[in-house]
mmCIF file of the N, C-alpha and C atoms, coordinates in Angstrom:
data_MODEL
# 
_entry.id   MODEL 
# 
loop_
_atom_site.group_PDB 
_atom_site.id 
_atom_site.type_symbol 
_atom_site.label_atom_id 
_atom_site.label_alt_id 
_atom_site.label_comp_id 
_atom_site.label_asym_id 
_atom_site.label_entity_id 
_atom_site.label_seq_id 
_atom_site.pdbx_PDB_ins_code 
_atom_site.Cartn_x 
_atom_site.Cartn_y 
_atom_site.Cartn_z 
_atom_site.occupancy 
_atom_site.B_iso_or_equiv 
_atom_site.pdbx_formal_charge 
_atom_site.auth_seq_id 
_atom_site.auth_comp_id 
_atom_site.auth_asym_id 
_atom_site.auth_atom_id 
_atom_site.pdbx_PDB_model_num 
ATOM 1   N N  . UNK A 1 1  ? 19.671 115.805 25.249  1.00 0.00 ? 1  UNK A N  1 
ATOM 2   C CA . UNK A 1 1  ? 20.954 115.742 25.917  1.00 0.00 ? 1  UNK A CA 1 
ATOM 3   C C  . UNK A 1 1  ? 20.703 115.563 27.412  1.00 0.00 ? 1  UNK A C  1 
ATOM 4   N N  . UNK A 1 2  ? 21.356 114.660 28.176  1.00 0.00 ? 2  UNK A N  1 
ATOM 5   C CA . UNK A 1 2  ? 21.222 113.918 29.340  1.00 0.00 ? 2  UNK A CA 1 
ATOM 6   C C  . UNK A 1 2  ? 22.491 115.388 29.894  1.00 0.00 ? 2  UNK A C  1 
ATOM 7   N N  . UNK A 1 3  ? 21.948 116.115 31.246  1.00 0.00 ? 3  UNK A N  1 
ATOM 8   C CA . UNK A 1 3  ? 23.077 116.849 32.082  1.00 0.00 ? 3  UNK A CA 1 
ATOM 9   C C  . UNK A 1 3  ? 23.098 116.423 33.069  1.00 0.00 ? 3  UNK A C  1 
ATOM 10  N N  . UNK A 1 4  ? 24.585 116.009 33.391  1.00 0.00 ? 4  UNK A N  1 
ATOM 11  C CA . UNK A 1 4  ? 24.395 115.593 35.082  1.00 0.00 ? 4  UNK A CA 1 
ATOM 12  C C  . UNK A 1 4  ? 25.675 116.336 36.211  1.00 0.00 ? 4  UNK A C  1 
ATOM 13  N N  . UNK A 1 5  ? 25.124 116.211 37.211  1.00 0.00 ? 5  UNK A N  1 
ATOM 14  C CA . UNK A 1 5  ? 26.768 117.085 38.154  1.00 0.00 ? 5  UNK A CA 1 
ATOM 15  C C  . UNK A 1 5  ? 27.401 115.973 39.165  1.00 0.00 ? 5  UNK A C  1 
ATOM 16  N N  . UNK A 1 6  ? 27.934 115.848 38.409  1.00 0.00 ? 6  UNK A N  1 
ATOM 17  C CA . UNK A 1 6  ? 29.365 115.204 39.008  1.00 0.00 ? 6  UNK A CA 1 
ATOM 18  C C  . UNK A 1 6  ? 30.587 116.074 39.892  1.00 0.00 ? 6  UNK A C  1 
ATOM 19  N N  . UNK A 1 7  ? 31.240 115.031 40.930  1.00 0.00 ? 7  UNK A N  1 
ATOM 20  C CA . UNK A 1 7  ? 32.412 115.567 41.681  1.00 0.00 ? 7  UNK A CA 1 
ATOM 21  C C  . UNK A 1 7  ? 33.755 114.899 41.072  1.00 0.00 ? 7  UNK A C  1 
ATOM 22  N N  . UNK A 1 8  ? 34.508 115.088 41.098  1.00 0.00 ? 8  UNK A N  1 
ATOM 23  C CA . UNK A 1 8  ? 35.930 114.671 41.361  1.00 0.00 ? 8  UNK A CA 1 
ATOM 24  C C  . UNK A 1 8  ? 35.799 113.244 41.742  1.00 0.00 ? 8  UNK A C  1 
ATOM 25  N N  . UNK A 1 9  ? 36.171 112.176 41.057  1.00 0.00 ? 9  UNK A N  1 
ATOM 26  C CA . UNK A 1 9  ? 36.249 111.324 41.412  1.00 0.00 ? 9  UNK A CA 1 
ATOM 27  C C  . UNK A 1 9  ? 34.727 110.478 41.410  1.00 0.00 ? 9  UNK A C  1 
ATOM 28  N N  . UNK A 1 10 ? 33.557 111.042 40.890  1.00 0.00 ? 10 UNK A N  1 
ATOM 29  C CA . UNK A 1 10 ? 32.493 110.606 40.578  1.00 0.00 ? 10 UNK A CA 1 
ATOM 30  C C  . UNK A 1 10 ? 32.494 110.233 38.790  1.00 0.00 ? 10 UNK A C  1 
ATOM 31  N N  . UNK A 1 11 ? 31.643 108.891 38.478  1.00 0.00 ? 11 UNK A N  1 
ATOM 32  C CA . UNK A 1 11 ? 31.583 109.070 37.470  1.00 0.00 ? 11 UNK A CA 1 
ATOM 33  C C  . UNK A 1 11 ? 30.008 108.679 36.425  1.00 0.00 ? 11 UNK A C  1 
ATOM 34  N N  . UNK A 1 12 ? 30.299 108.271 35.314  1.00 0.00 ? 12 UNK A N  1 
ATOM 35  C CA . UNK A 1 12 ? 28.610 107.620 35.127  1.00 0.00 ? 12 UNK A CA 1 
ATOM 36  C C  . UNK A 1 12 ? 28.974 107.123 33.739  1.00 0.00 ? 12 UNK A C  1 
ATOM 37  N N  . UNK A 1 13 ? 28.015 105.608 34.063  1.00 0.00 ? 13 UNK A N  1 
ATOM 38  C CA . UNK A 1 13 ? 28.222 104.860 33.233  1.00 0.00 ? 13 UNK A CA 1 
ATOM 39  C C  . UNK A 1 13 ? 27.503 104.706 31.594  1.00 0.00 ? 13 UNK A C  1 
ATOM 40  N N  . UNK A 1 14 ? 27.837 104.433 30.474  1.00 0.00 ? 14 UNK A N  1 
ATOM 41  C CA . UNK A 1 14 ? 27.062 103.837 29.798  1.00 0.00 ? 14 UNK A CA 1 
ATOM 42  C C  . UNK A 1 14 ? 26.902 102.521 29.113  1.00 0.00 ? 14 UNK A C  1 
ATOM 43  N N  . UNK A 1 15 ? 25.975 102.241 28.820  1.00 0.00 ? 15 UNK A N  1 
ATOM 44  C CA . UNK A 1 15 ? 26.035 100.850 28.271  1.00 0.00 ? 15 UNK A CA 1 
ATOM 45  C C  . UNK A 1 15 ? 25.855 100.571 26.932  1.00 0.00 ? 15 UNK A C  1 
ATOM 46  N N  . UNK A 1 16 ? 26.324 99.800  26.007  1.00 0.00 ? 16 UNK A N  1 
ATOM 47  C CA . UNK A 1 16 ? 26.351 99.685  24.725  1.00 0.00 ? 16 UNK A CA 1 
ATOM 48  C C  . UNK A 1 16 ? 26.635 97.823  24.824  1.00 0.00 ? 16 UNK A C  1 
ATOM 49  N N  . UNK A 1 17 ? 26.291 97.840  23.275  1.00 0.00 ? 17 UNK A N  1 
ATOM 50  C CA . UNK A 1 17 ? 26.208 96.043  22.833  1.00 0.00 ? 17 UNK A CA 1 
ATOM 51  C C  . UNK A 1 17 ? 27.684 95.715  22.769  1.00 0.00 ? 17 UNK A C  1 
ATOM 52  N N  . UNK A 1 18 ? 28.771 96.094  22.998  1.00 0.00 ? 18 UNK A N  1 
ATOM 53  C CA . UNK A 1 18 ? 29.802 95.952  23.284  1.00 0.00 ? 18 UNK A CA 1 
ATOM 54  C C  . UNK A 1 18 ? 30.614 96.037  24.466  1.00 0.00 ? 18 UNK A C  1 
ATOM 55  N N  . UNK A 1 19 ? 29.701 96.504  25.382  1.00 0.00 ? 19 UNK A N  1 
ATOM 56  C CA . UNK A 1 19 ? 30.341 96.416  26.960  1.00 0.00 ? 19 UNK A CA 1 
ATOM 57  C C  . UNK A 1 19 ? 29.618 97.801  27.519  1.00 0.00 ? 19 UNK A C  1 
ATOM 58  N N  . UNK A 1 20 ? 30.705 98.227  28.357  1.00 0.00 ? 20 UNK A N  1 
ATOM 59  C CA . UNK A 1 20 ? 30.196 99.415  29.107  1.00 0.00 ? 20 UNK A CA 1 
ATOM 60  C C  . UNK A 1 20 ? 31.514 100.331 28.637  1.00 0.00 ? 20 UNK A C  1 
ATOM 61  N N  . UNK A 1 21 ? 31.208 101.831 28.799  1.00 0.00 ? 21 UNK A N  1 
ATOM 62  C CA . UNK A 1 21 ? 31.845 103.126 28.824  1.00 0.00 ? 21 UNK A CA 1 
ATOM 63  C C  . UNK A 1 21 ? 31.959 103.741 30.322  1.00 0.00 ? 21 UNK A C  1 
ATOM 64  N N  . UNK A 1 22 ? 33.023 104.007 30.790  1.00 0.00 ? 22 UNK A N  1 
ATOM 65  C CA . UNK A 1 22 ? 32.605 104.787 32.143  1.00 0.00 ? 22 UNK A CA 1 
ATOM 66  C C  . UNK A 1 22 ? 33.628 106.051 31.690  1.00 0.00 ? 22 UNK A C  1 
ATOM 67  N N  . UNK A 1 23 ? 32.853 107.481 32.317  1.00 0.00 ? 23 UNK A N  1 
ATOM 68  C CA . UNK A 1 23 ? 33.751 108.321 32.139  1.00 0.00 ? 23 UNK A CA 1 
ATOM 69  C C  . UNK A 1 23 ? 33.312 108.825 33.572  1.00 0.00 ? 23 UNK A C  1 
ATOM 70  N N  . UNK A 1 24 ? 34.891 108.872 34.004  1.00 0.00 ? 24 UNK A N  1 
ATOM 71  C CA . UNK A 1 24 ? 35.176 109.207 35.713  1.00 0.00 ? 24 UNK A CA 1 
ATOM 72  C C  . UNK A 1 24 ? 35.598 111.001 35.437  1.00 0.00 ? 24 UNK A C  1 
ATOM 73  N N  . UNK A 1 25 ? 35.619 111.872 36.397  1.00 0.00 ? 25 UNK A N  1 
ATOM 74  C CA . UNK A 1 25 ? 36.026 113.327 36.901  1.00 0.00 ? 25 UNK A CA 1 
ATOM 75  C C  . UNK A 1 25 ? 37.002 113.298 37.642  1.00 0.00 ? 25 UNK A C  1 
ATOM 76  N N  . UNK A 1 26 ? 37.938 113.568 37.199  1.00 0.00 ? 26 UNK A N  1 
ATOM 77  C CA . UNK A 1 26 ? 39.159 113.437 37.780  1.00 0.00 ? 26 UNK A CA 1 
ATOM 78  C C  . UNK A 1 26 ? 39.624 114.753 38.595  1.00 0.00 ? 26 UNK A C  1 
ATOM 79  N N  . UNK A 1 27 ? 39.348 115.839 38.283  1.00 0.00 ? 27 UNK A N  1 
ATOM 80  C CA . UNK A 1 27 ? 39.873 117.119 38.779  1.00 0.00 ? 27 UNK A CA 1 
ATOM 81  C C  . UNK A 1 27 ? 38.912 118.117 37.933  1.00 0.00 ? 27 UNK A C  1 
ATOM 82  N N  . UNK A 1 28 ? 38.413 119.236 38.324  1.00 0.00 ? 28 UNK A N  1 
ATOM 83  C CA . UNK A 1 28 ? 37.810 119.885 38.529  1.00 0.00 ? 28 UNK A CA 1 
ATOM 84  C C  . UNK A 1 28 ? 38.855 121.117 38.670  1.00 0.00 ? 28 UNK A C  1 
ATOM 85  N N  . UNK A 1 29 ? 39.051 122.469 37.877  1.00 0.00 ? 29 UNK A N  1 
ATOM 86  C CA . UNK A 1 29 ? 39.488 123.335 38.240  1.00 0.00 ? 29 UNK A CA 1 
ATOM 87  C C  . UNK A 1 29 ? 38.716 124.792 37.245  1.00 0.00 ? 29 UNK A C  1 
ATOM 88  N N  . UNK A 1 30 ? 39.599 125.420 37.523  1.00 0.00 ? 30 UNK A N  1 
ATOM 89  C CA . UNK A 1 30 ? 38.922 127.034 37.074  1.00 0.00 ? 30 UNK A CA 1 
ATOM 90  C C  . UNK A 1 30 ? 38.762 127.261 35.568  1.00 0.00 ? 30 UNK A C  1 
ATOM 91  N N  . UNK A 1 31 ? 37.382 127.093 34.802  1.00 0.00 ? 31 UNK A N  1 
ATOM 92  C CA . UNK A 1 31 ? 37.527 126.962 33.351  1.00 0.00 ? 31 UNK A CA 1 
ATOM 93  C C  . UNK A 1 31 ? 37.792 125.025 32.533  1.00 0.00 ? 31 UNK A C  1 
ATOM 94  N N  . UNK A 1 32 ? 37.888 124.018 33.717  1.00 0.00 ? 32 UNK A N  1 
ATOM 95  C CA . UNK A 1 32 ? 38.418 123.006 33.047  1.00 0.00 ? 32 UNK A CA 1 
ATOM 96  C C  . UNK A 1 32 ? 37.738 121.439 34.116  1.00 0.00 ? 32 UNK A C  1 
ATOM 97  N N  . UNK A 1 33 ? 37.786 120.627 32.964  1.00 0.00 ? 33 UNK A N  1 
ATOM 98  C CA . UNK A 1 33 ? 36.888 119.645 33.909  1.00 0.00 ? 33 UNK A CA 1 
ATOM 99  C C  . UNK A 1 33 ? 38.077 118.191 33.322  1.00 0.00 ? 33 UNK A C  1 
ATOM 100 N N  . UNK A 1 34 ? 38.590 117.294 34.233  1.00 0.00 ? 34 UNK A N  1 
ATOM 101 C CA . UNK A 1 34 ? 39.568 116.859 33.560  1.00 0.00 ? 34 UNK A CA 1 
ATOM 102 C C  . UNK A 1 34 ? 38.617 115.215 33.709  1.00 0.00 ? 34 UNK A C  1 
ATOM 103 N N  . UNK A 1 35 ? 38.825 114.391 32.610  1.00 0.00 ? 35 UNK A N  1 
ATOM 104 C CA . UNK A 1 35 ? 37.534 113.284 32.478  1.00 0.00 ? 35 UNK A CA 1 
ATOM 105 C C  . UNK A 1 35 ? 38.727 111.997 32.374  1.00 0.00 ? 35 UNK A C  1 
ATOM 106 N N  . UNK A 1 36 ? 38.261 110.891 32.824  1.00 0.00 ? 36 UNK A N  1 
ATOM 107 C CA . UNK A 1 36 ? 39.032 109.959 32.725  1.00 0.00 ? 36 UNK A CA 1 
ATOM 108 C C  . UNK A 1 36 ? 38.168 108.590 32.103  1.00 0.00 ? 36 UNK A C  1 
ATOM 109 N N  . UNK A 1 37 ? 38.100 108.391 30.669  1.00 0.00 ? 37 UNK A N  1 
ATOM 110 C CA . UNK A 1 37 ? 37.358 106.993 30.247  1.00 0.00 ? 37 UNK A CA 1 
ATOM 111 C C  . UNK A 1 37 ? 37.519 106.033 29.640  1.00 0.00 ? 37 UNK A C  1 
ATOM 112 N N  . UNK A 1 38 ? 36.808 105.129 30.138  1.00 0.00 ? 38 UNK A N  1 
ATOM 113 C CA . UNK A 1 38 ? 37.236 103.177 30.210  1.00 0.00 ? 38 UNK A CA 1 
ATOM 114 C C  . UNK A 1 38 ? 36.551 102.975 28.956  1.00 0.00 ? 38 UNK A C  1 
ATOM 115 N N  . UNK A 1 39 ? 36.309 102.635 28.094  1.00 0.00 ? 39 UNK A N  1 
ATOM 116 C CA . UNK A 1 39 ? 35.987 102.159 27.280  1.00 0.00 ? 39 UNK A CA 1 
ATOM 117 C C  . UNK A 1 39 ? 36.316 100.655 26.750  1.00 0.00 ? 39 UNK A C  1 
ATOM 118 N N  . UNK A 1 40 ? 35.901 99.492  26.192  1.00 0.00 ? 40 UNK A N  1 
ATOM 119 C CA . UNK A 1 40 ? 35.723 98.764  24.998  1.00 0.00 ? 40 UNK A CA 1 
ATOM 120 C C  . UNK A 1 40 ? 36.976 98.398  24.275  1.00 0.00 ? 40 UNK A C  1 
ATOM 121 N N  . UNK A 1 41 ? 37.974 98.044  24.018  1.00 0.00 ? 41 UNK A N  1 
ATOM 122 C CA . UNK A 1 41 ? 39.029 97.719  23.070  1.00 0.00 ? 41 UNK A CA 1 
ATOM 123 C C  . UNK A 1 41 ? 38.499 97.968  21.680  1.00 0.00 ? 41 UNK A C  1 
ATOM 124 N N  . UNK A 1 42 ? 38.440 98.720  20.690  1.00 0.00 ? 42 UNK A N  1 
ATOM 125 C CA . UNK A 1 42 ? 38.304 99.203  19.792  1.00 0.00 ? 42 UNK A CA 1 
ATOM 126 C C  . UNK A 1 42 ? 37.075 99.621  19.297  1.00 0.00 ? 42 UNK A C  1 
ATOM 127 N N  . UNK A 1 43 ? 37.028 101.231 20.577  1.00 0.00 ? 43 UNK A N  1 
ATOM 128 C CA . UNK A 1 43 ? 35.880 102.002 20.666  1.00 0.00 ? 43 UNK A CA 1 
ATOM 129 C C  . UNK A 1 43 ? 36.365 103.158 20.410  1.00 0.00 ? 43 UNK A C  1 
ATOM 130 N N  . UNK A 1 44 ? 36.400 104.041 19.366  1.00 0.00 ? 44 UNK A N  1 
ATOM 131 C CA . UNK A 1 44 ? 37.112 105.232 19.523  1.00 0.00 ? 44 UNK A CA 1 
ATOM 132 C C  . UNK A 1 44 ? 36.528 106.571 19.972  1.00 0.00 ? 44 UNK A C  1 
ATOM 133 N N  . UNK A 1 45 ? 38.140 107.039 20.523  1.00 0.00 ? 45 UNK A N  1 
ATOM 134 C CA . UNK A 1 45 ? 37.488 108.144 21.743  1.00 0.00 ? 45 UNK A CA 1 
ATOM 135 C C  . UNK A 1 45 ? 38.105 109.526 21.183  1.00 0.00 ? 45 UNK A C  1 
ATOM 136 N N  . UNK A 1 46 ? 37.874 110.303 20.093  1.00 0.00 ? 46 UNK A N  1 
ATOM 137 C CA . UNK A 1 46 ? 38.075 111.493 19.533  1.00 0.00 ? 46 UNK A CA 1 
ATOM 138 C C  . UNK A 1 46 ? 37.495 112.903 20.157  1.00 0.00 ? 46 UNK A C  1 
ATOM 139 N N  . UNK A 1 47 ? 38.264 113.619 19.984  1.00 0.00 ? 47 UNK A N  1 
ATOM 140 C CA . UNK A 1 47 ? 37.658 115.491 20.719  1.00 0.00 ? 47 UNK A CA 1 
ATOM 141 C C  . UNK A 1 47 ? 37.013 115.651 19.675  1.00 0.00 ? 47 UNK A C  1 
ATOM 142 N N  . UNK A 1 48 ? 35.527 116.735 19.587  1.00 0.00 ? 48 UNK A N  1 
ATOM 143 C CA . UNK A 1 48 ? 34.326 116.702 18.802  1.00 0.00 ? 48 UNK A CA 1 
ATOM 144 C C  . UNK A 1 48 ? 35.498 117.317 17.758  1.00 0.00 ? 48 UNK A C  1 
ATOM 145 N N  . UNK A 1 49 ? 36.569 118.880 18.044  1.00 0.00 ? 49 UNK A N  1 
ATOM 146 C CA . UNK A 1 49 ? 36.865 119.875 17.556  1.00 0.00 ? 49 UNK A CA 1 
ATOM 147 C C  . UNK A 1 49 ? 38.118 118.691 16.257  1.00 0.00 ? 49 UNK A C  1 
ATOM 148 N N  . UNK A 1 50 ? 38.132 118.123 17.100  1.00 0.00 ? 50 UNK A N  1 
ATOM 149 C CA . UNK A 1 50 ? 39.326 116.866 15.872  1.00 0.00 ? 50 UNK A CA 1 
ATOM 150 C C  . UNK A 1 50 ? 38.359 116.166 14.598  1.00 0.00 ? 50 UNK A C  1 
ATOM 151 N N  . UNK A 1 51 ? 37.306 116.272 15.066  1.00 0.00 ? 51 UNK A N  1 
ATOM 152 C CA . UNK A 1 51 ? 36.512 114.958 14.252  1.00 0.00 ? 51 UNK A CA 1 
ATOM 153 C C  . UNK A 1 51 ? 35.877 115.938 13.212  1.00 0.00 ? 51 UNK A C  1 
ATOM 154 N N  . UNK A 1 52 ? 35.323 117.495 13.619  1.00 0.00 ? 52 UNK A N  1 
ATOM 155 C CA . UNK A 1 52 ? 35.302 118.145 12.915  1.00 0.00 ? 52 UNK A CA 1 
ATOM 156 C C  . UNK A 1 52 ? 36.331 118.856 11.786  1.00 0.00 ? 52 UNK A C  1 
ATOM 157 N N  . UNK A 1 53 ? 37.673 119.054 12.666  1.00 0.00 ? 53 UNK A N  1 
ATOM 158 C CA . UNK A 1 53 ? 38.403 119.467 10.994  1.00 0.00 ? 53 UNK A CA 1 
ATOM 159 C C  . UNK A 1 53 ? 38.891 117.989 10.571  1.00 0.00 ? 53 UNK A C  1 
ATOM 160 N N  . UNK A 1 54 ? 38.467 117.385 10.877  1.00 0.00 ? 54 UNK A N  1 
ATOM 161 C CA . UNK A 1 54 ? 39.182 115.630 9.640   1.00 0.00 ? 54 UNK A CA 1 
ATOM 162 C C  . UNK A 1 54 ? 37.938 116.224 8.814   1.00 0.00 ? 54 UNK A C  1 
ATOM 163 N N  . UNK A 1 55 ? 36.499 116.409 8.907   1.00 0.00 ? 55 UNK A N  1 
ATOM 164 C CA . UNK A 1 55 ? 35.734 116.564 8.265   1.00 0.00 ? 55 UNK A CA 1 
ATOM 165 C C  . UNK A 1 55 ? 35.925 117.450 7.202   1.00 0.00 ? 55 UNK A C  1 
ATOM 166 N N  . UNK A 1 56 ? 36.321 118.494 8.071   1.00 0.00 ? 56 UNK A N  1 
ATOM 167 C CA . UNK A 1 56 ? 36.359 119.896 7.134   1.00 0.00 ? 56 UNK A CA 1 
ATOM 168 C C  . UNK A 1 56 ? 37.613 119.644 6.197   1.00 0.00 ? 56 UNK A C  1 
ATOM 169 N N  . UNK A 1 57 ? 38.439 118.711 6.374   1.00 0.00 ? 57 UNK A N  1 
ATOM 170 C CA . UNK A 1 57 ? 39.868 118.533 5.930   1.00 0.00 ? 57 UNK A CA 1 
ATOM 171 C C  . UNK A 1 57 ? 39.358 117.976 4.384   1.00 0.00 ? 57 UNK A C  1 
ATOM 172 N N  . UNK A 1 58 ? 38.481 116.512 4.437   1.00 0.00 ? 58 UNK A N  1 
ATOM 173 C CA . UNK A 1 58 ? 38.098 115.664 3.556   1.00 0.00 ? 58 UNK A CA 1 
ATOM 174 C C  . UNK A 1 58 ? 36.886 116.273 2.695   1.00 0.00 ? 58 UNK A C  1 
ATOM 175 N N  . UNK A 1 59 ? 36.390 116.785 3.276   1.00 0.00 ? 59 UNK A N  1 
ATOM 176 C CA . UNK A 1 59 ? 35.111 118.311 2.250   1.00 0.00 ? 59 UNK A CA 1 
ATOM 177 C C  . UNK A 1 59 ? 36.322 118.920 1.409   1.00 0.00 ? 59 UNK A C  1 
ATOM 178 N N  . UNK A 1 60 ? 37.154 119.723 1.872   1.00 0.00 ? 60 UNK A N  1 
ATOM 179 C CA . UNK A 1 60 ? 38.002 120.712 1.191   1.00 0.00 ? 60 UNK A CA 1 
ATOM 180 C C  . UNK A 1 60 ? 38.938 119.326 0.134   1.00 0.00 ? 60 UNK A C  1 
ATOM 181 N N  . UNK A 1 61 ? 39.428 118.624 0.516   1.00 0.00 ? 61 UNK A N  1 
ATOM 182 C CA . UNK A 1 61 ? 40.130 117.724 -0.462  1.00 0.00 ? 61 UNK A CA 1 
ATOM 183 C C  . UNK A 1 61 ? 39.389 116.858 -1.791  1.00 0.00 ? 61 UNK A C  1 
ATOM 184 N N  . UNK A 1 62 ? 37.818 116.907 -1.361  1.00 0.00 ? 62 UNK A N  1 
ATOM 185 C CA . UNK A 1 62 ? 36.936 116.020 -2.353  1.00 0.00 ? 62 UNK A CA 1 
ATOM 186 C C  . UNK A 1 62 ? 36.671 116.921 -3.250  1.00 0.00 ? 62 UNK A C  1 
ATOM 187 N N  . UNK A 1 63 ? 36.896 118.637 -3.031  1.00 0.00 ? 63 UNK A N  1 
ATOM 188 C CA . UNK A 1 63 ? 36.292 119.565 -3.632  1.00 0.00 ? 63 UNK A CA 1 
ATOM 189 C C  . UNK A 1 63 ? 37.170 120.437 -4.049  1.00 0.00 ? 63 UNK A C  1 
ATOM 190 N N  . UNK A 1 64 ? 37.692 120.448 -5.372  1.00 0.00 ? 64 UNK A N  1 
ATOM 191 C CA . UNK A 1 64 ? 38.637 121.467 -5.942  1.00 0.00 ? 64 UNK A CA 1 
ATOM 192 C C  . UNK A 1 64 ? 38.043 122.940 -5.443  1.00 0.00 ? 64 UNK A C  1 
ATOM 193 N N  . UNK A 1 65 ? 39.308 124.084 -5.173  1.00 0.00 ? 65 UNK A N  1 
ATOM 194 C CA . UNK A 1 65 ? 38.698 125.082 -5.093  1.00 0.00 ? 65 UNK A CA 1 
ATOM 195 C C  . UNK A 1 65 ? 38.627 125.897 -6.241  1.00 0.00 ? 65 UNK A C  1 
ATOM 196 N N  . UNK A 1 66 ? 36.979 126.423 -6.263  1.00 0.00 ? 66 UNK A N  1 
ATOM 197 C CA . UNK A 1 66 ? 37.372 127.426 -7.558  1.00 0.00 ? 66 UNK A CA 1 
ATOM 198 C C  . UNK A 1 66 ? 38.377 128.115 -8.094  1.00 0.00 ? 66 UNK A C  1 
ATOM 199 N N  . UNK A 1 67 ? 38.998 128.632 -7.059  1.00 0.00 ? 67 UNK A N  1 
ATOM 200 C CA . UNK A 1 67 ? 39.950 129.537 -7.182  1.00 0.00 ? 67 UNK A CA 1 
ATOM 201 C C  . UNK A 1 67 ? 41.065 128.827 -8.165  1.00 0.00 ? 67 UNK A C  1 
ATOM 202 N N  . UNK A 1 68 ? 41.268 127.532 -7.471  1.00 0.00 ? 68 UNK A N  1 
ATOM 203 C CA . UNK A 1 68 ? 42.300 126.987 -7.899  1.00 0.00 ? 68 UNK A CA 1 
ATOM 204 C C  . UNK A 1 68 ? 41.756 126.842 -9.351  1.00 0.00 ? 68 UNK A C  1 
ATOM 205 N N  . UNK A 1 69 ? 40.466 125.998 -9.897  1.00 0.00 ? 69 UNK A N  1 
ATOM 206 C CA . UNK A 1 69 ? 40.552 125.998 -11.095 1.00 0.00 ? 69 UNK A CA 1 
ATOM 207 C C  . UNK A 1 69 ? 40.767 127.333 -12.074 1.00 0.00 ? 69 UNK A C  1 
ATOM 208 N N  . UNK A 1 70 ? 40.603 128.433 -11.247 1.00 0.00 ? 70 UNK A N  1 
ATOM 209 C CA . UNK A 1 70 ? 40.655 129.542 -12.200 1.00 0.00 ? 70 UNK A CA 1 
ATOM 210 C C  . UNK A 1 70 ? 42.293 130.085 -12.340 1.00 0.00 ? 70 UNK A C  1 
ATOM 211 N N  . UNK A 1 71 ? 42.603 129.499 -11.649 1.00 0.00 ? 71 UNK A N  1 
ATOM 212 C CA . UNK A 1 71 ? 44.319 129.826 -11.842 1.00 0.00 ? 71 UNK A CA 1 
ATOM 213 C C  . UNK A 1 71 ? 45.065 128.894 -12.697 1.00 0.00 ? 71 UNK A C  1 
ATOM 214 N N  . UNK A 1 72 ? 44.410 127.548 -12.841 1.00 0.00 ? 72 UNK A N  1 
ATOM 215 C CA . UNK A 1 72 ? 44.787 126.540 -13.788 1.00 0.00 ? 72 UNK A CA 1 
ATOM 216 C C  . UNK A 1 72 ? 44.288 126.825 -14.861 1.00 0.00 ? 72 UNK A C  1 
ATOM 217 N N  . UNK A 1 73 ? 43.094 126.938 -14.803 1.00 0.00 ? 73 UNK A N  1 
ATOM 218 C CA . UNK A 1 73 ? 42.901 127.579 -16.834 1.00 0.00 ? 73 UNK A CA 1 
ATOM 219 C C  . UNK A 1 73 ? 43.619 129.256 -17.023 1.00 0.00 ? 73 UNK A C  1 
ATOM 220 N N  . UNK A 1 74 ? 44.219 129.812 -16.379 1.00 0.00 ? 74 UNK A N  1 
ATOM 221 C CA . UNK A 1 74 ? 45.067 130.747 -16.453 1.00 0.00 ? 74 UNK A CA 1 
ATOM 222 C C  . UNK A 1 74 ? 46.261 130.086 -17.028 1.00 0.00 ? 74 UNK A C  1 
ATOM 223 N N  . UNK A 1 75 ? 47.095 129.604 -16.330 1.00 0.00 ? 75 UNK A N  1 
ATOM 224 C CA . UNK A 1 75 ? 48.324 128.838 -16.668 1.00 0.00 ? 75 UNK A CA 1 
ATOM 225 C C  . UNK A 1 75 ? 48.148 128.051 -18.014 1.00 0.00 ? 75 UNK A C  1 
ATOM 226 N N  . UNK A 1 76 ? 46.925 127.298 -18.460 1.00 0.00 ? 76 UNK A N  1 
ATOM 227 C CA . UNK A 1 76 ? 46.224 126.566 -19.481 1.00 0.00 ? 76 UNK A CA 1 
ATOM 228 C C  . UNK A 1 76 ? 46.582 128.210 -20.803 1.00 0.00 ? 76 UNK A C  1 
ATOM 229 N N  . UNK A 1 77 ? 45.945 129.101 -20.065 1.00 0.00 ? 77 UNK A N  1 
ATOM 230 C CA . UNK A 1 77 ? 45.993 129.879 -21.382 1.00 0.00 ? 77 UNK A CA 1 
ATOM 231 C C  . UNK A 1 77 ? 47.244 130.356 -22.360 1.00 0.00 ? 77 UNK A C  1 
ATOM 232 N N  . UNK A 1 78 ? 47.954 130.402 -21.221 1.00 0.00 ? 78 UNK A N  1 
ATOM 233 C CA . UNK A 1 78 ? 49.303 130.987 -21.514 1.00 0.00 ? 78 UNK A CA 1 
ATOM 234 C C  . UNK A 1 78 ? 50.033 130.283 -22.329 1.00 0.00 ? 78 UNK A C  1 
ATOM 235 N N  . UNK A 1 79 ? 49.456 128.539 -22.725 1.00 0.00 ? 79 UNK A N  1 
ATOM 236 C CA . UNK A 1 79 ? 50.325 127.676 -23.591 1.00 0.00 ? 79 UNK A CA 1 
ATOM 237 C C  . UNK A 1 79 ? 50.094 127.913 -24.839 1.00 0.00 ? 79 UNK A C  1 
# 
């Protein structure tokens, strides 16, 4: 992992086979760093914490929960 210190209004570039990324520092305050970035026309720019529950969303949907099957062969028994 690359760390770097940036100001307000400083930013740093990257480069990819599709152009460049720049993410600028826009404001700087107590607890919060506010980022401003250029990207590519159909480069997508997701928060890690989003990309993780789509994940956790599509795990839990591919995967019946036990529970649930044990409440369905419950209901199953009762016929």
């Amino acid at each position: 992992m690359l760390i770097l210190s940036r100001k307000p209004e400083e930013s740093v570039m990257i480069q990819t086979q599709d152009g460049s990324i720049e993410i600028v520092v826009t404001e700087i305050a107590t607890g919060k760093v506010r980022l401003g970035i250029s990207a590519p026309h159909g480069c997508k720019i997701l928060r890690k914490e989003l990309v993780q529950t789509m994940e956790y969303n599509l795990q839990a949907a591919n995967k019946p929960s036990t529970h649930l099957k044990d409440l369905m062969a419950k209901f199953k028994d009762k016929d």
